[in-house]
PDB file of N, H, CA, C and O in Angstrom:
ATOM      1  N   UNK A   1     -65.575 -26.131 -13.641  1.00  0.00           N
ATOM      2  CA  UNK A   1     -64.512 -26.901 -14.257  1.00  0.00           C
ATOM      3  C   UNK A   1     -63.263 -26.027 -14.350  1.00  0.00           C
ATOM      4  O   UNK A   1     -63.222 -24.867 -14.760  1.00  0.00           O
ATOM      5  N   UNK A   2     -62.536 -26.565 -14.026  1.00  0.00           N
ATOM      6  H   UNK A   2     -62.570 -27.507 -13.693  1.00  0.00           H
ATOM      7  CA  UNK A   2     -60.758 -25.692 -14.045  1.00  0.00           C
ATOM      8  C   UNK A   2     -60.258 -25.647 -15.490  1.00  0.00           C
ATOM      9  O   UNK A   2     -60.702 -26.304 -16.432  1.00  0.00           O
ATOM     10  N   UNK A   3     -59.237 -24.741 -15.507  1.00  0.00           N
ATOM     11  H   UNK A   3     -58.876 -24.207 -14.743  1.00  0.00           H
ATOM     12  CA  UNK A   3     -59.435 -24.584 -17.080  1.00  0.00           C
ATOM     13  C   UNK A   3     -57.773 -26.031 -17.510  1.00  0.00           C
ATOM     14  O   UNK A   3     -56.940 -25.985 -18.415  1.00  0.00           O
ATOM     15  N   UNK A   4     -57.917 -26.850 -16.626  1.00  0.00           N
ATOM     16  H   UNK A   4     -58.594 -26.888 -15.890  1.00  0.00           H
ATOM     17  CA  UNK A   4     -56.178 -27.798 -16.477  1.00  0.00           C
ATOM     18  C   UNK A   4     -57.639 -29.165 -16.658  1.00  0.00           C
ATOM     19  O   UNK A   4     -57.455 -30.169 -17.346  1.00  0.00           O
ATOM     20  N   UNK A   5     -58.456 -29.007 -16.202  1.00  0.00           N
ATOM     21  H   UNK A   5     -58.606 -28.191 -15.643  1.00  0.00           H
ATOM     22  CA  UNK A   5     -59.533 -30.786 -16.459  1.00  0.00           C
ATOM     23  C   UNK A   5     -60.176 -30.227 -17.982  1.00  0.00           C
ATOM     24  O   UNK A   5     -61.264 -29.659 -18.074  1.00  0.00           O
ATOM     25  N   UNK A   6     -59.436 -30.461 -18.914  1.00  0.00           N
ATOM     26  H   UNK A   6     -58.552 -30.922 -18.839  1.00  0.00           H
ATOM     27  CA  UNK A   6     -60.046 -30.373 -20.254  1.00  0.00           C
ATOM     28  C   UNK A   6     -59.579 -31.266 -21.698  1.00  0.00           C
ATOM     29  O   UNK A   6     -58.458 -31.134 -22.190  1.00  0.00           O
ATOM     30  N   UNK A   7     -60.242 -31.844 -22.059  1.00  0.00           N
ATOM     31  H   UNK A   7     -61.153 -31.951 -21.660  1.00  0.00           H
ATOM     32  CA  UNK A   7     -59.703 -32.546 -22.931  1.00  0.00           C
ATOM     33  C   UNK A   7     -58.782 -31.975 -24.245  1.00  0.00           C
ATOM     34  O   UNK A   7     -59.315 -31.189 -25.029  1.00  0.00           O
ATOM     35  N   UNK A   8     -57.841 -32.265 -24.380  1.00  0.00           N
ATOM     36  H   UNK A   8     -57.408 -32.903 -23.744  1.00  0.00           H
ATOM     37  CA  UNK A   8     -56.848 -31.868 -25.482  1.00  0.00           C
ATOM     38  C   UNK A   8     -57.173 -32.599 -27.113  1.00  0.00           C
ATOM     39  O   UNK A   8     -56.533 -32.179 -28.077  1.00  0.00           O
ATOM     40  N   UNK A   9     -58.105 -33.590 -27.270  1.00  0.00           N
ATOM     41  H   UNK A   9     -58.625 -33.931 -26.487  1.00  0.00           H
ATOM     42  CA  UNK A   9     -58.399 -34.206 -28.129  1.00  0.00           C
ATOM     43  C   UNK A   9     -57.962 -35.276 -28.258  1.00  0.00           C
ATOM     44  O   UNK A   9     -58.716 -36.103 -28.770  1.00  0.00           O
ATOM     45  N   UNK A  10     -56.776 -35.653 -27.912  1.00  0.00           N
ATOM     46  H   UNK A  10     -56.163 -34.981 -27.496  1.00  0.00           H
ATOM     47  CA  UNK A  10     -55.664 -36.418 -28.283  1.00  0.00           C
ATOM     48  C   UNK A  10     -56.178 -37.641 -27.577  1.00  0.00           C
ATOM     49  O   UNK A  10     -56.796 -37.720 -26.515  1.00  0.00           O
ATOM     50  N   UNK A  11     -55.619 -38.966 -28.754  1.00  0.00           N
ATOM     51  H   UNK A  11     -55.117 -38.903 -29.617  1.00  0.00           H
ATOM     52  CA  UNK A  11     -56.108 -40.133 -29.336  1.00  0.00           C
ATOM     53  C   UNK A  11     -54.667 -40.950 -28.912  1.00  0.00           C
ATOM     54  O   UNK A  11     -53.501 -40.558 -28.913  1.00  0.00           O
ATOM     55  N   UNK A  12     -55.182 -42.054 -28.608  1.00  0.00           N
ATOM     56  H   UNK A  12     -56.129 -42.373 -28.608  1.00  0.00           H
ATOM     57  CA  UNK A  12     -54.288 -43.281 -28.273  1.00  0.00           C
ATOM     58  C   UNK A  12     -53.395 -43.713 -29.710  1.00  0.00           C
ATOM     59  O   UNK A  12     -53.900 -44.628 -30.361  1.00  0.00           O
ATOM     60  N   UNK A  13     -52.475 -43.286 -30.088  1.00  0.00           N
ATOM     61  H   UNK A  13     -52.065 -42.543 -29.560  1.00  0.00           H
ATOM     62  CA  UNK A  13     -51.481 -43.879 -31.377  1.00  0.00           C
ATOM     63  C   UNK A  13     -51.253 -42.076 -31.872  1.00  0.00           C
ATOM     64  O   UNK A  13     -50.538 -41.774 -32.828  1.00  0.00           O
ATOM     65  N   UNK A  14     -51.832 -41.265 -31.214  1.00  0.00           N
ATOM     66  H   UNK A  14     -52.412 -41.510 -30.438  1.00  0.00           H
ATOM     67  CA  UNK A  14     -51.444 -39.824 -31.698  1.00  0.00           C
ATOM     68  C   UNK A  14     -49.769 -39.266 -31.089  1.00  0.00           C
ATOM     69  O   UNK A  14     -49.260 -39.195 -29.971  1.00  0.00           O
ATOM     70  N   UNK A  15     -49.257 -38.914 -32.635  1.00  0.00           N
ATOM     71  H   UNK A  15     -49.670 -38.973 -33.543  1.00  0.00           H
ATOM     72  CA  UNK A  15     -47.243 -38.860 -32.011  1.00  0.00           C
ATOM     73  C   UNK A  15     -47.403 -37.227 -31.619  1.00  0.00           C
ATOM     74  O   UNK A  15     -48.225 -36.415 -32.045  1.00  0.00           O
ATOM     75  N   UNK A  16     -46.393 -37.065 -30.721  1.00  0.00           N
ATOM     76  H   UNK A  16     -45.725 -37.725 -30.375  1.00  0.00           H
ATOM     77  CA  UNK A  16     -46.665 -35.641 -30.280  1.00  0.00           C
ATOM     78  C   UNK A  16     -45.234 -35.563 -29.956  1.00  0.00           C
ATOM     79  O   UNK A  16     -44.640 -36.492 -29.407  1.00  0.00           O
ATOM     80  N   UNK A  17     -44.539 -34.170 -30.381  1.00  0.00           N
ATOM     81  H   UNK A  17     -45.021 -33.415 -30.826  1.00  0.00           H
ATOM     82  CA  UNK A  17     -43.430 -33.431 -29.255  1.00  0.00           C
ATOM     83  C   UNK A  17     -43.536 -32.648 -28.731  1.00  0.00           C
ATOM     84  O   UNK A  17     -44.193 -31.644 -29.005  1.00  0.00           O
ATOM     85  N   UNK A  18     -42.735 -32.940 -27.538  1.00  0.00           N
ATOM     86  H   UNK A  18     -42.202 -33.756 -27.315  1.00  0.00           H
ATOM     87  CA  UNK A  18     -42.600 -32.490 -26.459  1.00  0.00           C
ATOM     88  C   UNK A  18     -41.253 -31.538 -26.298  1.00  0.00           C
ATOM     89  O   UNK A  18     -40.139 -31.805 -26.748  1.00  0.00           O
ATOM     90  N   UNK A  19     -41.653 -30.298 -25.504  1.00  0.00           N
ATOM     91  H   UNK A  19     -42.558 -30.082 -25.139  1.00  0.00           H
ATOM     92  CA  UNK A  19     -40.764 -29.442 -25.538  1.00  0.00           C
ATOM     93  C   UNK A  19     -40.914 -29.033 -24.205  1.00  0.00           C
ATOM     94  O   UNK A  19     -41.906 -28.396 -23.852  1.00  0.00           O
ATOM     95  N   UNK A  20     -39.699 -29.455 -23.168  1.00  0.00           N
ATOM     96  H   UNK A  20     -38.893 -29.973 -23.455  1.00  0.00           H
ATOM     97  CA  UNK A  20     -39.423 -28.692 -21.520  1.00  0.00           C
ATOM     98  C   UNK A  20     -38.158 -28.156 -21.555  1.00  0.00           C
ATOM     99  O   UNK A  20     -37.217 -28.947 -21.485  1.00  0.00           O
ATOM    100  N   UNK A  21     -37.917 -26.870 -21.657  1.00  0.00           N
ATOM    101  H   UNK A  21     -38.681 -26.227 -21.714  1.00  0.00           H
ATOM    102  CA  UNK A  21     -36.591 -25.697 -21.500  1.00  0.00           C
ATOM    103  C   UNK A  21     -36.437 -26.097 -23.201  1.00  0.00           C
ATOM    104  O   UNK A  21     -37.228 -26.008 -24.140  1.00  0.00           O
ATOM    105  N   UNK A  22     -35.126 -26.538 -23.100  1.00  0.00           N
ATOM    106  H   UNK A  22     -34.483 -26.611 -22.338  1.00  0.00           H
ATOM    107  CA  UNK A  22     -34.145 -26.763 -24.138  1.00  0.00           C
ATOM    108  C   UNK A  22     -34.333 -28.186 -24.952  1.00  0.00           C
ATOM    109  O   UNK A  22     -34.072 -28.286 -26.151  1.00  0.00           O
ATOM    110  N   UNK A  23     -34.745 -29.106 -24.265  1.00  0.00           N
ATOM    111  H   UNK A  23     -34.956 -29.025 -23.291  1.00  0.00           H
ATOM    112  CA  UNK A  23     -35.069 -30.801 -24.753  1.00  0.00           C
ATOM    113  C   UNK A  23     -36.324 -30.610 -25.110  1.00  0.00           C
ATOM    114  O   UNK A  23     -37.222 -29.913 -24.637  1.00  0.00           O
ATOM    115  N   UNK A  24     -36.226 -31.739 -26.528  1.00  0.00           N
ATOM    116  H   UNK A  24     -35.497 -32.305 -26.912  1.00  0.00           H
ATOM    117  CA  UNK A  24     -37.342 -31.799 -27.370  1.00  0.00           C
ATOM    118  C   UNK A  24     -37.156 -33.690 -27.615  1.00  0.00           C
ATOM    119  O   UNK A  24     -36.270 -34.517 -27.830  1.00  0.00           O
ATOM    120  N   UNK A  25     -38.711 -33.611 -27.396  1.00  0.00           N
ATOM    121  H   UNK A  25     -39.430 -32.939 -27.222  1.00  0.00           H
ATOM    122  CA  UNK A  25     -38.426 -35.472 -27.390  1.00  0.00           C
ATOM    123  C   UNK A  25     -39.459 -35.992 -28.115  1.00  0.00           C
ATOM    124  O   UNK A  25     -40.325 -35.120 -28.186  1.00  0.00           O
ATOM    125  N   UNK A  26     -39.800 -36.995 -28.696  1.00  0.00           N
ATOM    126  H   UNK A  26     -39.097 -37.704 -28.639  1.00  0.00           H
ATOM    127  CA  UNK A  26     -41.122 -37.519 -29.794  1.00  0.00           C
ATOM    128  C   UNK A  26     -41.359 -38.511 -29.009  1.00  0.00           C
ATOM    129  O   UNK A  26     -40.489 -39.329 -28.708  1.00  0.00           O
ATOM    130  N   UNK A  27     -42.862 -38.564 -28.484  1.00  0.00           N
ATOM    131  H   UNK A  27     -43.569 -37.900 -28.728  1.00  0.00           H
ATOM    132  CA  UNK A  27     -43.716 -39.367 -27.918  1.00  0.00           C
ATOM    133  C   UNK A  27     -45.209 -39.944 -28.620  1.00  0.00           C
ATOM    134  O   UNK A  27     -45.991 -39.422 -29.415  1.00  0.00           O
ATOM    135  N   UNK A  28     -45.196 -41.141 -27.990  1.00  0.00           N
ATOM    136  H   UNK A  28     -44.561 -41.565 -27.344  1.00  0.00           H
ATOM    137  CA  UNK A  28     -46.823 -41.525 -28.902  1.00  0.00           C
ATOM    138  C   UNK A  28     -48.028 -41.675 -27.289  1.00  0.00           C
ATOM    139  O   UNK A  28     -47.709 -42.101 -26.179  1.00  0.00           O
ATOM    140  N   UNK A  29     -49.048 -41.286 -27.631  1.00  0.00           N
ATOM    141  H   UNK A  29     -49.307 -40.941 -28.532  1.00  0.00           H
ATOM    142  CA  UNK A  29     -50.151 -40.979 -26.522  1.00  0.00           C
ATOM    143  C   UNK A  29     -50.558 -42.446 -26.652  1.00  0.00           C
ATOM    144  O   UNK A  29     -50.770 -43.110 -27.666  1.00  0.00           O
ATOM    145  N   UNK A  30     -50.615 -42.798 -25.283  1.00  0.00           N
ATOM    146  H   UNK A  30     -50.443 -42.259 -24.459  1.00  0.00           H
ATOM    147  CA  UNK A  30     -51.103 -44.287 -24.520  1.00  0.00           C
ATOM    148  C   UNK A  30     -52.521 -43.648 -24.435  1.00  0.00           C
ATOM    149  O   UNK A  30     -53.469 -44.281 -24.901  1.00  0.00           O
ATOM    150  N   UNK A  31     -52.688 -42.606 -23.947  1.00  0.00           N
ATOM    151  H   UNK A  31     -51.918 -42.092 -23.569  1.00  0.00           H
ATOM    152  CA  UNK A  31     -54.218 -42.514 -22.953  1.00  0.00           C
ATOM    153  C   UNK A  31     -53.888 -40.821 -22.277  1.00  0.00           C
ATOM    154  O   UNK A  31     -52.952 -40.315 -21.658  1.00  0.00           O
ATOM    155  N   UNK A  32     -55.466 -40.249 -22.889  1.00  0.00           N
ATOM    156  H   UNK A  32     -56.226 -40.660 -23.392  1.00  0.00           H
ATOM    157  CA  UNK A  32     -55.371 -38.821 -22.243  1.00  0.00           C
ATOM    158  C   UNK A  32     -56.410 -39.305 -20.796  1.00  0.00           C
ATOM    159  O   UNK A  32     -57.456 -39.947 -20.708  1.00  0.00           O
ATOM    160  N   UNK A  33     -55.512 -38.633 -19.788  1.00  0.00           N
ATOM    161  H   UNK A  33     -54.661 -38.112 -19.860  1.00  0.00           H
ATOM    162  CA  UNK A  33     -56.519 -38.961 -18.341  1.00  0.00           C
ATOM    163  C   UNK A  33     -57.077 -37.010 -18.347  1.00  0.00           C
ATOM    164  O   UNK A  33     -56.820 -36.171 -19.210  1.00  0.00           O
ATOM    165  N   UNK A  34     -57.923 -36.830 -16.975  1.00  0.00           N
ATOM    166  H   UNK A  34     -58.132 -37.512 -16.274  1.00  0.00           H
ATOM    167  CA  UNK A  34     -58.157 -35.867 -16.799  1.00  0.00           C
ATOM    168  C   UNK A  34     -57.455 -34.800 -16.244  1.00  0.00           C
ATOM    169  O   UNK A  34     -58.062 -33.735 -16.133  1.00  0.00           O
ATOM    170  N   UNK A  35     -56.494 -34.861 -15.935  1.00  0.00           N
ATOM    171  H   UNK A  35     -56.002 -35.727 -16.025  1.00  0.00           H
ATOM    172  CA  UNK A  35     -55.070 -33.924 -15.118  1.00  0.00           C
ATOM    173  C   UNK A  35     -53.933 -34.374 -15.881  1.00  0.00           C
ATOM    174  O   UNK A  35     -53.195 -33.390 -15.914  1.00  0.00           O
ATOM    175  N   UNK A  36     -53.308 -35.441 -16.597  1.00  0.00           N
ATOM    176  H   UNK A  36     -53.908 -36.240 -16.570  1.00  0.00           H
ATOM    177  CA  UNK A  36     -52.349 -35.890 -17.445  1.00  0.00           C
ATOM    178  C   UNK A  36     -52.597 -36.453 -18.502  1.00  0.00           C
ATOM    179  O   UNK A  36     -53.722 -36.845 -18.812  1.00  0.00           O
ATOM    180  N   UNK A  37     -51.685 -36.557 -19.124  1.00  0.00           N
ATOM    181  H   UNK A  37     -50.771 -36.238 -18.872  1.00  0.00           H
ATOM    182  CA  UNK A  37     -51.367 -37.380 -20.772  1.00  0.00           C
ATOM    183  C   UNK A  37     -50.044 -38.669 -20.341  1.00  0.00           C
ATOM    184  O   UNK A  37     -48.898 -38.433 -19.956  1.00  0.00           O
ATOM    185  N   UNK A  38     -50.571 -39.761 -20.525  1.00  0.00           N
ATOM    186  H   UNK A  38     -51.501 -39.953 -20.838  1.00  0.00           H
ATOM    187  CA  UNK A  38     -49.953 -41.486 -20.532  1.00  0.00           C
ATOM    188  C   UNK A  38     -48.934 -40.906 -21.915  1.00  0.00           C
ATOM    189  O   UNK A  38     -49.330 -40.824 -23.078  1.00  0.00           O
ATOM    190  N   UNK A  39     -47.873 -40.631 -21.530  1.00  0.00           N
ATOM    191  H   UNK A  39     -47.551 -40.698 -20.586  1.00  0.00           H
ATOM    192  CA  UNK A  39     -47.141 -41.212 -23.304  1.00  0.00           C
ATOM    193  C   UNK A  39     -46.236 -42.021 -23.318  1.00  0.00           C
ATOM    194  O   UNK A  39     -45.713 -41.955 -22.206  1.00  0.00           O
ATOM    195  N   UNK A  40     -45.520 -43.064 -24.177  1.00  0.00           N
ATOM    196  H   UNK A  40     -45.945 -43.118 -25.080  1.00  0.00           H
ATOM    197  CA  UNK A  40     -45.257 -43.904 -24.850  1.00  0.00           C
ATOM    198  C   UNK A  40     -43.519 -43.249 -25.190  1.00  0.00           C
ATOM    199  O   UNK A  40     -43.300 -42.342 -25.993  1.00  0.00           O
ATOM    200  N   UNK A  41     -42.723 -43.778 -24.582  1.00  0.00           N
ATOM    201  H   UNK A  41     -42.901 -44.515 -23.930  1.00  0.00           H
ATOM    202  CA  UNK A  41     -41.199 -42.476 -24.860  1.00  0.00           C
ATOM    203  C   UNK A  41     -40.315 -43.864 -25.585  1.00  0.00           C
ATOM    204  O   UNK A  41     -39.143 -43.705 -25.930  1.00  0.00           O
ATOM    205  N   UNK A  42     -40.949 -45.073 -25.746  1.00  0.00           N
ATOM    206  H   UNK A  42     -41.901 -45.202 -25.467  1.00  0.00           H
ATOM    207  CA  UNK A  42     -40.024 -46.165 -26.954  1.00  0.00           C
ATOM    208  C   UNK A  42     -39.822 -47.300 -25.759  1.00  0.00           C
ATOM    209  O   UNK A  42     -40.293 -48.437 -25.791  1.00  0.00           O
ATOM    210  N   UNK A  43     -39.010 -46.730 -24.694  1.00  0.00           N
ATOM    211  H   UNK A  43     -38.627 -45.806 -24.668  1.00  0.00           H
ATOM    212  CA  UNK A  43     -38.306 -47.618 -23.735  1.00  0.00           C
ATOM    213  C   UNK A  43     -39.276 -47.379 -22.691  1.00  0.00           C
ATOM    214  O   UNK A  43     -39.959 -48.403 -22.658  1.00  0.00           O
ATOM    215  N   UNK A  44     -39.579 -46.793 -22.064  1.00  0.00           N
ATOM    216  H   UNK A  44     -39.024 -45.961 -22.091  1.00  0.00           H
ATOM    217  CA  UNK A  44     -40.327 -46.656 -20.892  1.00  0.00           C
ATOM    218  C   UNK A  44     -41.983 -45.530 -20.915  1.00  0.00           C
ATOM    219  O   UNK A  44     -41.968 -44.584 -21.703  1.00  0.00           O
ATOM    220  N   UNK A  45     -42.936 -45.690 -20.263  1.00  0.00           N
ATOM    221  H   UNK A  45     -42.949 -46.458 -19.623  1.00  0.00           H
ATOM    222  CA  UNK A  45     -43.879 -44.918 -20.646  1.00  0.00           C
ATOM    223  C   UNK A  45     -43.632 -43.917 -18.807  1.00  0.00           C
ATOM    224  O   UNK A  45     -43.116 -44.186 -17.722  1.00  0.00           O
ATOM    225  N   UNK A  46     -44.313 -42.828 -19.378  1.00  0.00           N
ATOM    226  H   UNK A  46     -44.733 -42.610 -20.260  1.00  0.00           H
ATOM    227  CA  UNK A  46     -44.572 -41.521 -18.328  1.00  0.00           C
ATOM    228  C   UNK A  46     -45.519 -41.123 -18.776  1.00  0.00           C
ATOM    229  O   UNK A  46     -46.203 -41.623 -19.669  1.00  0.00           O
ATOM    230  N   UNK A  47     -45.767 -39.565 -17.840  1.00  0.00           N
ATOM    231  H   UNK A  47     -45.212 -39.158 -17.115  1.00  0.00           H
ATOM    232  CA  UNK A  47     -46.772 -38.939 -18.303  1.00  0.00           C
ATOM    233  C   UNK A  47     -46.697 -37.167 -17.752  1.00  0.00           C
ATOM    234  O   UNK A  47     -46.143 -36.613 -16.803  1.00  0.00           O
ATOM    235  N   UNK A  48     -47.375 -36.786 -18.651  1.00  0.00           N
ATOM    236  H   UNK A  48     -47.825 -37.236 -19.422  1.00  0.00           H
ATOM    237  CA  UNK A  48     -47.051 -35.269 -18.676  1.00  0.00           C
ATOM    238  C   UNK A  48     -48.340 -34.753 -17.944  1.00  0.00           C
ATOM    239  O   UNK A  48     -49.494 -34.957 -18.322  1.00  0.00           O
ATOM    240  N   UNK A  49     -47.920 -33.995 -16.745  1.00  0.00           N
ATOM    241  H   UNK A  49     -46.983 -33.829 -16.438  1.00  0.00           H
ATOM    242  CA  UNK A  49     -49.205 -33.179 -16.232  1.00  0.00           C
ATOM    243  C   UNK A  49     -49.541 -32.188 -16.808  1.00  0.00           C
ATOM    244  O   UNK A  49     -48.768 -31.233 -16.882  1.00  0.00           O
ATOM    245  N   UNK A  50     -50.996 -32.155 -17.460  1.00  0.00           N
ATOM    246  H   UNK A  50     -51.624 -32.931 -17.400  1.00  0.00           H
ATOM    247  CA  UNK A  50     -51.485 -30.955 -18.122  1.00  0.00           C
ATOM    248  C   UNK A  50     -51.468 -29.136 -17.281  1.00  0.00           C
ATOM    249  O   UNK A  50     -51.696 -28.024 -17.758  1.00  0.00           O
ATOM    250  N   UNK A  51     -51.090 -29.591 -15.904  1.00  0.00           N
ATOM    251  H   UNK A  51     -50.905 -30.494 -15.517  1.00  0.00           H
ATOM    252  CA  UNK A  51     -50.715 -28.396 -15.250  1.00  0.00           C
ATOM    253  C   UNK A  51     -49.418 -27.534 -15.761  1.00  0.00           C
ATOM    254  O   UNK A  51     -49.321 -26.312 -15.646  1.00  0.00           O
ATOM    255  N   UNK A  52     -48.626 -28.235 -16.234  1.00  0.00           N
ATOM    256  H   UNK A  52     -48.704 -29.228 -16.327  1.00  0.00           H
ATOM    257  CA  UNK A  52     -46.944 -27.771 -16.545  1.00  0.00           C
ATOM    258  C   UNK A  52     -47.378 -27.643 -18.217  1.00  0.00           C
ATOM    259  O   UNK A  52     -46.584 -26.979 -18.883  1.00  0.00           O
ATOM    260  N   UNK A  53     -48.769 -28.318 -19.079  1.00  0.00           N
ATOM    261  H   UNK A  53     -49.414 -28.857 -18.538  1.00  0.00           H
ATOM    262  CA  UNK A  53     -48.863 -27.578 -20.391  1.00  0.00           C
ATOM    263  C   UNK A  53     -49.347 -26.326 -20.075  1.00  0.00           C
ATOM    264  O   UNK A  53     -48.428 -25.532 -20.279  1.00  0.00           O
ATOM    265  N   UNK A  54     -50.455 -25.679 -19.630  1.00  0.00           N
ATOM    266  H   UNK A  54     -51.201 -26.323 -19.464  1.00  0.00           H
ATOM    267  CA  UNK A  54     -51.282 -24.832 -18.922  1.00  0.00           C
ATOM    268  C   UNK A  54     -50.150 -24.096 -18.692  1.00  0.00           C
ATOM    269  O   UNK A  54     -49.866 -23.360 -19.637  1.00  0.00           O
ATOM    270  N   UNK A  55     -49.163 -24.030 -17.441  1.00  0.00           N
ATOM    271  H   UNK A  55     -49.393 -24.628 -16.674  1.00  0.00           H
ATOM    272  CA  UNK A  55     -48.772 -22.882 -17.357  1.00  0.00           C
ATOM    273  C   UNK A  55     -47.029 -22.253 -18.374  1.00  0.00           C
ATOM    274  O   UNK A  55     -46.295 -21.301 -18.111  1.00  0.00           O
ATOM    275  N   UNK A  56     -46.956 -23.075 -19.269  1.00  0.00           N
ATOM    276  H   UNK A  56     -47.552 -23.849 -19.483  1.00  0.00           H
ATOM    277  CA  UNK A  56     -45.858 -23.318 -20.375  1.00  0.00           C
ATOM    278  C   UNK A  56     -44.733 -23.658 -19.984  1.00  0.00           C
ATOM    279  O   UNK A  56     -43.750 -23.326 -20.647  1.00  0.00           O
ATOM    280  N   UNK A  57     -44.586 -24.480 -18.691  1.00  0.00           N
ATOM    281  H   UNK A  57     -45.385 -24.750 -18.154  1.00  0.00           H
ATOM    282  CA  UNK A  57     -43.470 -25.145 -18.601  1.00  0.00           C
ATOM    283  C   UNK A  57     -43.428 -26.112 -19.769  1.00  0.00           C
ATOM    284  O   UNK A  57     -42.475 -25.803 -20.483  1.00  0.00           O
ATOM    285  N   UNK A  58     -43.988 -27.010 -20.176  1.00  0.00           N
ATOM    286  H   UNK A  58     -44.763 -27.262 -19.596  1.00  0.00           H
ATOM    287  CA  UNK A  58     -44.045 -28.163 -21.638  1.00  0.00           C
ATOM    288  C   UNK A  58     -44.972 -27.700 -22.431  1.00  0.00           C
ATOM    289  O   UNK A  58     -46.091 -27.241 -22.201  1.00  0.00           O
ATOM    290  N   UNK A  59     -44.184 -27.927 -23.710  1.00  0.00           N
ATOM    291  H   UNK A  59     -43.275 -28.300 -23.896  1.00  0.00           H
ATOM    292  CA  UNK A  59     -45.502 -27.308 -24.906  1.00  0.00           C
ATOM    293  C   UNK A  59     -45.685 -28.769 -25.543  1.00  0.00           C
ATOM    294  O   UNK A  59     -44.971 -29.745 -25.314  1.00  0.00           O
ATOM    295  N   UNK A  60     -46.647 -28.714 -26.276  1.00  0.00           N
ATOM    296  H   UNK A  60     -47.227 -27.921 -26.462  1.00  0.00           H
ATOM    297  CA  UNK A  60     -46.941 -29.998 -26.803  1.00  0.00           C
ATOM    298  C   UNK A  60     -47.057 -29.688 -28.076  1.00  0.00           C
ATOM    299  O   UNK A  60     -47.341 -28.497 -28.207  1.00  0.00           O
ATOM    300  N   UNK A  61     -46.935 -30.373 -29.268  1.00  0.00           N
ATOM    301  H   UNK A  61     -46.704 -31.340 -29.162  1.00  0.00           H
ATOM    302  CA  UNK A  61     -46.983 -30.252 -30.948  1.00  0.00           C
ATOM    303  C   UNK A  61     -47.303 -31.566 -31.751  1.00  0.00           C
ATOM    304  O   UNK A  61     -46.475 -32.469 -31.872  1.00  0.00           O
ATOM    305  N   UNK A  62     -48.181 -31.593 -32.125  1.00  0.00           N
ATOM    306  H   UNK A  62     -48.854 -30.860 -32.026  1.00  0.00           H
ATOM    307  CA  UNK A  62     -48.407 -33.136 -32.964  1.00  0.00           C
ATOM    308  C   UNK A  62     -47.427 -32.976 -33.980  1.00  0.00           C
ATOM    309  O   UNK A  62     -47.029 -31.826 -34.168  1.00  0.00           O
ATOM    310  N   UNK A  63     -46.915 -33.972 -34.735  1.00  0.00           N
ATOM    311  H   UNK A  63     -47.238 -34.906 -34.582  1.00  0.00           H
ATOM    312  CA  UNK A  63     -46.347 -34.417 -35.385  1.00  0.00           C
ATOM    313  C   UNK A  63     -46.712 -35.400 -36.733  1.00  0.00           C
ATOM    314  O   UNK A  63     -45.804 -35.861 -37.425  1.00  0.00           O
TER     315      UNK A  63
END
């Protein structure tokens, strides 16, 4: 198992921020997959590859 296919815990209605460089944004988790996180950004949904948490391009922080 790679150490990027691992579950983060995180729960469908769980709010989390998000931090890439300088921007910080508040998201709510749709659905943790096995390589990404589904989130919920108000207007449109995306998703964050757990590869770019892993190597600290995006940090993640519940809220």
């Amino acid at each position: 198992m790679s150490a990027v296919n691992v579950r983060y815990g995180l729960y469908p209605g769980d709010r989390l921020m998000i931090t890439a460089g300088k921007k910080k944004k508040r998201a709510t988790v749709v659905k943790e997959y096995p390589f990404h996180i589904l989130l919920d950004w108000g207007k449109y949904k995306s998703s964050v590859n757990k590869v770019d948490v892993y190597t600290g391009d995006v940090k993640l922080a519940r809220i």
